[in-house]
C-alpha positions in Angstrom: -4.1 -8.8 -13.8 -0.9 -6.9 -15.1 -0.5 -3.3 -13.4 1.6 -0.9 -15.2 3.3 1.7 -12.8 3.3 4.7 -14.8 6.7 6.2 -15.3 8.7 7.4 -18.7 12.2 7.1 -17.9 14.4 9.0 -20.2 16.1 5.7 -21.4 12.7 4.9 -22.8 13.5 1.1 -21.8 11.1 -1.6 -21.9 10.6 -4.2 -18.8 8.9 -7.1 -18.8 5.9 -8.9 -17.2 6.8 -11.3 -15.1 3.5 -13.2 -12.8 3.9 -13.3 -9.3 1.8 -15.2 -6.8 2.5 -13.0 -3.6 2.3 -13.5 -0.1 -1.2 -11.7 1.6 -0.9 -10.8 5.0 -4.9 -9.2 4.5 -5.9 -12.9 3.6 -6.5 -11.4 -0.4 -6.2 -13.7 -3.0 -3.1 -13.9 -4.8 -2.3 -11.4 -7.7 -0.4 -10.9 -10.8 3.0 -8.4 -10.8 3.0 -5.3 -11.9 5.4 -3.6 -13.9 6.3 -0.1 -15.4 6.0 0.1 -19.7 8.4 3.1 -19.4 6.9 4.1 -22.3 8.3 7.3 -24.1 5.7 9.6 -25.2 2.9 8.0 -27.3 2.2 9.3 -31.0 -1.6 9.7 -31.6 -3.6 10.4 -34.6 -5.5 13.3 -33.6 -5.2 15.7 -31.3 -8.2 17.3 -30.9 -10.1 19.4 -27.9 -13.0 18.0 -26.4 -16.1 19.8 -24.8 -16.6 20.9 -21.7 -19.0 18.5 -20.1 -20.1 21.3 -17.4 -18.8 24.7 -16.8 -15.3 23.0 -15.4 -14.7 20.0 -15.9 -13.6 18.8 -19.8 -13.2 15.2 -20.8 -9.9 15.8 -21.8 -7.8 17.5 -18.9 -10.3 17.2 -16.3 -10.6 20.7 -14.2 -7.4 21.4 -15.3 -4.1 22.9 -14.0 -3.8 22.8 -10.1 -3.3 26.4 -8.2 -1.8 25.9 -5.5 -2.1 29.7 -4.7 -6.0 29.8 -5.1 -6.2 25.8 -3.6 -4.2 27.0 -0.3 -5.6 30.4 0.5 -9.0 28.5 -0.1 -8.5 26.2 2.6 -7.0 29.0 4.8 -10.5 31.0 4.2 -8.1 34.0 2.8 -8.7 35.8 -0.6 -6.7 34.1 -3.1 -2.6 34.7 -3.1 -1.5 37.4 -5.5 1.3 35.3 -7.7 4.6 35.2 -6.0 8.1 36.0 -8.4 8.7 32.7 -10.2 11.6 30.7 -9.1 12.8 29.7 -12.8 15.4 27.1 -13.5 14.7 23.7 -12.8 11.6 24.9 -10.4 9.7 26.0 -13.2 6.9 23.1 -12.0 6.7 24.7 -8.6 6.2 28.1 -10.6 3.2 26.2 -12.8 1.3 25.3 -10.0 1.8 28.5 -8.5 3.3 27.0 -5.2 5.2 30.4 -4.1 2.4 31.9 -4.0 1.5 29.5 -0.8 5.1 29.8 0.8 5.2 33.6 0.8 1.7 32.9 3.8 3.4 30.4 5.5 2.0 27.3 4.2 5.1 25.0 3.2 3.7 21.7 4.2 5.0 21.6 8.4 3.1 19.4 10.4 1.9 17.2 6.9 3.0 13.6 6.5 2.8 12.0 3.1 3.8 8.3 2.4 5.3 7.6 -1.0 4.4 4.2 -2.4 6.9 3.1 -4.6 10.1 1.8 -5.2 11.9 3.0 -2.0 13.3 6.7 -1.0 16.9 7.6 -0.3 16.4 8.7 3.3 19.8 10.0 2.5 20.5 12.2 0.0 21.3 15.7 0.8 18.2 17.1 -0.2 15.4 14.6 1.3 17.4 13.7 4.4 16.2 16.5 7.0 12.8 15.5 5.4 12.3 11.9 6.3 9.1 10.6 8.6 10.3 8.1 11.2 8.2 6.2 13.4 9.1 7.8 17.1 7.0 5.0 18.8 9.6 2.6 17.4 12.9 1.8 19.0 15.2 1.6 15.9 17.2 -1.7 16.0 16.0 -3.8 18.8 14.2 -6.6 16.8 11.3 -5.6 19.2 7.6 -4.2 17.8 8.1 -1.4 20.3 4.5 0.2 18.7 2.8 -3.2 18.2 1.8 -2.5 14.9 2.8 -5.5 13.2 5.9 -4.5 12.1 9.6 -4.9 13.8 11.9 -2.3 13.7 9.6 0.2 11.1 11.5 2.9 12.5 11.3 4.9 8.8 8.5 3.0 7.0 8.1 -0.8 6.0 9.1 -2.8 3.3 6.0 -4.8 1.5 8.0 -5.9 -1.3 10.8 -8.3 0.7 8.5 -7.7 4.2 11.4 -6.0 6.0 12.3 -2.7 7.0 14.4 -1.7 4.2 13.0 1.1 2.5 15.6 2.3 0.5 15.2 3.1 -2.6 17.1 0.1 -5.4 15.6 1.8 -8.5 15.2 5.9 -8.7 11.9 6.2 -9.5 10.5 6.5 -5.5 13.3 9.2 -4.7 12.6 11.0 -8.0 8.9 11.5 -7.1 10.0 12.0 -3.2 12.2 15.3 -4.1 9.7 16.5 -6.5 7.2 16.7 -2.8 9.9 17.5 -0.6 13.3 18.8 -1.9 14.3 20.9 0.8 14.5 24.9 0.4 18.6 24.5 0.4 19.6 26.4 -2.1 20.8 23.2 -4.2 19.0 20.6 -6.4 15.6 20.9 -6.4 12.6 22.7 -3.8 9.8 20.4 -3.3 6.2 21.7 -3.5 6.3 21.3 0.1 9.4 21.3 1.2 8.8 21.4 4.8 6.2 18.3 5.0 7.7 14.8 5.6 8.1 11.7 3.0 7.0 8.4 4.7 8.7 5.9 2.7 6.4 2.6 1.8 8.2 0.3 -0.5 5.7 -1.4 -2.6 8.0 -2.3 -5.6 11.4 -4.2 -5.9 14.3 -2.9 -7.9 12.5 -3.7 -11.6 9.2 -1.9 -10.3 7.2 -4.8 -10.3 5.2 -5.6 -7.0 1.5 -6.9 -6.6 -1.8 -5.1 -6.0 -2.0 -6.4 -2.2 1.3 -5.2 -1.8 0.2 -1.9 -2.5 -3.2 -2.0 -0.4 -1.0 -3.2 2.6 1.1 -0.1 1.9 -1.8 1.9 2.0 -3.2 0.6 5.4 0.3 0.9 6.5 0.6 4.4 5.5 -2.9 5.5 6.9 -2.2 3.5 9.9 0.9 5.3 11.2 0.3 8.5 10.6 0.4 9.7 6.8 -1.6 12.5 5.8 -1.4 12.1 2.0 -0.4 9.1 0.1 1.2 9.4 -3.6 0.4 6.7 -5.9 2.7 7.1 -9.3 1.4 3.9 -10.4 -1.1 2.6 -12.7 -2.8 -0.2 -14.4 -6.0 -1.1 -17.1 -7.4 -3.3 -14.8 -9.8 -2.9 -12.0 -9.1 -4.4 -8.2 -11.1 -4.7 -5.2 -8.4 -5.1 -3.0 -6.9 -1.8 -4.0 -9.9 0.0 -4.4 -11.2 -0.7 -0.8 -7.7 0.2 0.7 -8.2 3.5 -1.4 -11.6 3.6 0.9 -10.5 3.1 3.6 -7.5 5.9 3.5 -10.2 8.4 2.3 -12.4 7.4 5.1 -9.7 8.5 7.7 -9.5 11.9 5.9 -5.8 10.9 4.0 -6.1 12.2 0.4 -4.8 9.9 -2.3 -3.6 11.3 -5.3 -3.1 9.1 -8.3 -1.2 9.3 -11.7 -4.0 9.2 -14.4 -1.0 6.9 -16.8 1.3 7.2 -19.9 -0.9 5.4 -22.2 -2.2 8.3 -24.3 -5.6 6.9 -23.3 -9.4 8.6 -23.3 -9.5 7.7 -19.5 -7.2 7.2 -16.5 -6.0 4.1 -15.4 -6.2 2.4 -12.3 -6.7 3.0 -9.5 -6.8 6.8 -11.1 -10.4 6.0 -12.4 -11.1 5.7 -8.7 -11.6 9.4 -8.4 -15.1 9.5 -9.1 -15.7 8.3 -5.2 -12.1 9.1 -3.5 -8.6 10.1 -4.0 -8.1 12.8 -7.3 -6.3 11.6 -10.4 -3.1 13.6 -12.1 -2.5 14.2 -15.6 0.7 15.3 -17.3 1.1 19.1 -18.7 4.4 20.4 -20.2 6.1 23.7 -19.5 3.6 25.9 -21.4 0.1 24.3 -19.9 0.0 21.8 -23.1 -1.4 18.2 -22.1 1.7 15.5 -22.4 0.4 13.3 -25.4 1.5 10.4 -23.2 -0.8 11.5 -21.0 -4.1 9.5 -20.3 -7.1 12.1 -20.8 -9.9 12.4 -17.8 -12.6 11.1 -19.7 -16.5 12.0 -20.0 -17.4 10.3 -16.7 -16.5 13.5 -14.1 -13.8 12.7 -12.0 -11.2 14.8 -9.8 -8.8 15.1 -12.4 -6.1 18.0 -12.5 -3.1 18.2 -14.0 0.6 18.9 -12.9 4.0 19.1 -14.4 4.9 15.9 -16.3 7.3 16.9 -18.6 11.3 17.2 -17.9 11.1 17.0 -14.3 13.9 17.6 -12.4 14.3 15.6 -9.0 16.6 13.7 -7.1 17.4 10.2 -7.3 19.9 8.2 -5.6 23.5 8.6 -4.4 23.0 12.4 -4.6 22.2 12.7 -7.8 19.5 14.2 -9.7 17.9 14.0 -13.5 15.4 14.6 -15.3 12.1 11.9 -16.0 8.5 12.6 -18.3 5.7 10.7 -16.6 2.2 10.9 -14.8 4.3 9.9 -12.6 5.9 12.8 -11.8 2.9 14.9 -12.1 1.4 13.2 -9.4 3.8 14.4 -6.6 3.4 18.0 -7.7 -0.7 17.3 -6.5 0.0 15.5 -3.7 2.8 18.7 -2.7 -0.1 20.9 -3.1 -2.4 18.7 -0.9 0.1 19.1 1.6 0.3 22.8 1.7 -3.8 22.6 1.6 -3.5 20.9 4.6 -0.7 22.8 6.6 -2.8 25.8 6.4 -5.9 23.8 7.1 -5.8 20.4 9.3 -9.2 20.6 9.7 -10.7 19.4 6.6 -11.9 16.2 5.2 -11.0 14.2 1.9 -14.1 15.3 0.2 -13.3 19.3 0.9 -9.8 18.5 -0.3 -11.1 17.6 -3.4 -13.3 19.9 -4.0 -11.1 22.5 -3.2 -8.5 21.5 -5.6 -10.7 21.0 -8.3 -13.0 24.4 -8.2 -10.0 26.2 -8.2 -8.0 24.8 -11.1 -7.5 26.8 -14.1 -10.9 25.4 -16.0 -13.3 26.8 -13.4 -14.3 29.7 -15.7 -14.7 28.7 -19.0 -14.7 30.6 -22.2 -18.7 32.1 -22.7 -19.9 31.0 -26.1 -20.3 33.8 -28.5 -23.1 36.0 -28.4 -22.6 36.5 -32.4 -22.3 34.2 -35.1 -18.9 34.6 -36.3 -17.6 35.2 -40.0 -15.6 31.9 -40.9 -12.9 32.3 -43.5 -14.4 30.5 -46.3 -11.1 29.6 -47.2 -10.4 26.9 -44.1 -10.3 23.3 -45.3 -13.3 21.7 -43.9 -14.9 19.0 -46.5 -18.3 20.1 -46.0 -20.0 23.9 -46.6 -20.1 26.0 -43.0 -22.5 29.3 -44.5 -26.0 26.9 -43.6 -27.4 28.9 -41.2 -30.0 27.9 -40.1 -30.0 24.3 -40.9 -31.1 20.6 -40.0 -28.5 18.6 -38.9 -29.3 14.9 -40.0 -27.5 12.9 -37.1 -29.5 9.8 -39.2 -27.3 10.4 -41.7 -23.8 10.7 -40.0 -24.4 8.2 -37.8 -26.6 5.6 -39.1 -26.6 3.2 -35.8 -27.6 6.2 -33.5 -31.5 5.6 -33.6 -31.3 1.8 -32.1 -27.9 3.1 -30.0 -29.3 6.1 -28.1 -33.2 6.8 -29.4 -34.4 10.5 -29.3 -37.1 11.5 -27.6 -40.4 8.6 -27.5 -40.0 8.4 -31.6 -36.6 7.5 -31.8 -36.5 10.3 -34.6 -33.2 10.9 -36.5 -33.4 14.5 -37.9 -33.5 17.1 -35.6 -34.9 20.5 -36.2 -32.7 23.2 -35.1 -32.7 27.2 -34.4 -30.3 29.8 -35.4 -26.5 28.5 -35.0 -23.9 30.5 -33.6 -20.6 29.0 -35.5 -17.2 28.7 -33.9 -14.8 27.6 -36.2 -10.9 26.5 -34.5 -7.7 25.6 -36.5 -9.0 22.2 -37.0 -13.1 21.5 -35.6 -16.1 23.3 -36.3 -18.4 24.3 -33.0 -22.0 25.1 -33.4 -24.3 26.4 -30.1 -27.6 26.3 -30.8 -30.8 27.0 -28.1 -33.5 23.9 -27.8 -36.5 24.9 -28.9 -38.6 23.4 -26.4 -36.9 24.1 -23.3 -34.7 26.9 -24.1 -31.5 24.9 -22.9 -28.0 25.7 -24.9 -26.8 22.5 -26.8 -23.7 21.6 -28.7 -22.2 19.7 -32.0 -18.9 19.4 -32.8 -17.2 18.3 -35.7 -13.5 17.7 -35.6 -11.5 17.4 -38.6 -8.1 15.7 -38.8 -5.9 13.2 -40.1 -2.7 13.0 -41.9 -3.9 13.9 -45.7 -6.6 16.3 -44.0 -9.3 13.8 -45.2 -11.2 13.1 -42.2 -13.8 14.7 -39.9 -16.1 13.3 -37.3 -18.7 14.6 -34.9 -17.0 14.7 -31.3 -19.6 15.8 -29.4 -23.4 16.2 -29.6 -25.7 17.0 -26.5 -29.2 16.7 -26.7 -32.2 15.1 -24.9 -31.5 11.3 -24.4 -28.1 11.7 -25.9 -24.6 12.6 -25.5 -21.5 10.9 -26.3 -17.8 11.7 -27.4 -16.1 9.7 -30.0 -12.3 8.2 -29.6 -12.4 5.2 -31.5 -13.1 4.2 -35.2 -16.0 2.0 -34.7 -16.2 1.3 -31.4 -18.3 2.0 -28.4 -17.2 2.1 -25.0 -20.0 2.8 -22.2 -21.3 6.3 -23.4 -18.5 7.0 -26.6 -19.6 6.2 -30.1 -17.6 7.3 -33.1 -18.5 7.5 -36.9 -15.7 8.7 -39.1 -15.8 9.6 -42.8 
């Protein structure tokens, strides 16, 4: 199996794949490495909005921006935070997620642990230092497992990679994501999200990124094991694991929230272990400066999951040696979640993975949608759609646009392909066509839309239909992947 971490380093290099057959101390099978794509940002042929699949959640950003104002004074069982001055500079993420907001009640992240899994941490540069978990049940440098845990000498976090205690960081990207939690308030570099919670450092990957998957679910146990309240994962892959996804279990079954870059693939769905949200953990997708999805970004998909978005784009952290820069990457959305988890639980200790989640996704910025209209609207007929948009009412012939639908997803017991519809209320965007329309039979609000795209303006497809027995969303010209099916013309 090949794991991609997900990261897009400003060099925009490529690494290699290289298979590994590691060393399991869980008794898992051997696995393949993986390795970051450092991709740079992905071009895509459309760019499209999808539909709200319920009145939150969307299959393309999920639930949306995390708040960490309303997410904290949630938890806190307080009326939600009036916004706080923004920061500005290079602290314009902790200004998106409304983070402020939290520190002017107190909530900063004391008390909260969270173990970054990744590449290393410099436990020493000037703004993490101060900020560093160690292991007080460990004697540092005796050779002795003072704690019994397994692991000699863990005194600030283990090393899975070479199985040793050295955690620092031989590559950038785990410091980078460190500061972006835990910067301290200094006056200099960067403030984390919650900049007075602690970084457990759990070195998963070696000095190209590449590691193994029971690497990472060894970090995991580690991590949940010793104390860690949160654990960031800025790492990614297509491929499904068992190993990893039980370890994600088991951490949310001990109430530690994992939080998960969704990938840089420019995909319909998260990777993995991101996809894992539908049960545990939430998955992080990348937003720029003005709330605008990263195109690099890998999209939440139409299953519901606890997706959110962060900051992805020109992040400014630390790395090593004292340094700082700037990196675009699920990656570095991530850490802005698991910062807010952090202040969630500093004002909260109390609560369980499952509330966590819940309260970070009901109060994201897509928890109160836009009503439909309740008039039709008056359409320029001037927009360039290549079919007429004054037939109201009308009978949409889904037979006809999609010619595979009846043996695909049959309607009602006839498996009928024209469809008798109602009066149409008619949105019409900069580039899709929306129609609401009421079922007949049971009254319930149902939805078509047509998007139209493409480089010479000379296609259009339906995105979206909902009706009894079927719904899908279409990504792909031709194919069908679980519930998606496309038909372009």
């Amino acid at each position: 199996m090949t794991f991609d971490i997900t990261n897009n380093f400003s060099s925009k290099k490529e690494l290699n794949f290289t298979p590994i057959s590691p060393v399991d101390t869980f008794n898992t099978a051997a696995d393949s490495s993986l390795s970051w794509g450092n991709r740079s940002s992905l071009p895509k042929e459309e760019t499209t909005e999808t539909i709200a699949t319920t009145n939150s959640y969307n299959s393309n950003n999920g639930y949306g921006l995390v708040d960490a104002g309303k997410a904290v004074s949630g938890a806190a069982g307080e009326s939600p935070y009036a916004d706080a001055p923004d920061l500005g500079g290079n602290n314009w993420g902790a200004d998106l997620v409304n983070a402020p907001a939290a520190w002017e009640h107190g909530h900063t992240g004391q008390g909260i642990i969270v173990a970054v899994l990744d590449t290393g941490v410099d436990y020493n540069h000037e703004d993490l230092k101060n900020n560093i978990w160690t292991n007080n049940k460990e004697v540092a440098g005796n050779g002795i497992d003072d704690d019994g845990n397994g692991y000699i000498d863990d005194f600030q976090g283990w090393n899975f990679d070479s199985s040793n205690n050295n955690v620092l960081d031989d590559n950038s990207h785990g410091t980078h994501v460190s500061g972006t939690i835990a910067g301290e308030n200094n006056g200099i570099g960067v403030t984390g999200i919650a900049y007075n919670s602690k970084i457990m450092p759990v070195k998963v990957l070696d000095k190209n990124g590449s590691g193994s998957y029971s690497n990472i679910a060894n970090g995991i146990y580690y991590a949940v094991n010793n104390g860690a309240n949160v654990i960031n994962l800025s790492l990614g892959g297509n491929s499904s694991n068992d190993i990893l996804k039980s370890a994600i279990e088991y951490a949310s079954s001990k109430g530690v929230i994992v939080v998960m870059a969704a990938g840089n693939n420019g995909d319909s769905t998260p990777s993995y272990p991101a996809r894992y949200a539908y049960n545990s953990g939430i998955a992080v997708g990348a937003v720029d400066r003005n709330n605008n999805l990263a195109d690099f970004s890998n999209r939440s998909g139409s299953q519901e999951i606890k997706y959110v978005t962060a900051p992805g784009k020109g992040i400014y952290s630390t790395v090593p040696n004292n340094q700082y820069t700037t990196y675009d990457g699920t990656s570095m959305a991530a850490p802005h979640v698991a910062g807010v988890v952090a202040l969630i639980l500093s004002a909260n200790r109390s609560l369980s993975d499952s509330q966590v989640r819940e309260i970070i996704t009901s109060t994201a910025n897509n928890t109160t949608p836009t009503p439909a209209p309740s008039q039709p609207s008056n359409p320029s007929p001037s927009l360039p759609f290549p079919f007429p948009i004054d037939l109201l009412p009308f009978s949409l012939d889904i037979g006809s646009l999609l010619p595979n639908i009846g043996s695909l997803f049959p309607l009602g017991s006839q498996g009928q392909s024209t469809i008798q519809l109602p009066p149409i209320v008619l949105s019409v965007g900069e580039n899709s066509l929306e129609f609401r329309f009421r079922d007949v039979g049971t009254g319930t609000q149902k939805i078509a839309n047509f998007s139209y795209y493409g480089e010479n303006n000379d296609k259009w497809e339906l995105r979206y239909y909902d009706s009894p027995g079927l719904s899908f969303t279409s990504v792909n010209d031709g194919d069908i992947e679980g519930d998606e099916l496309v038909k372009k013309r």
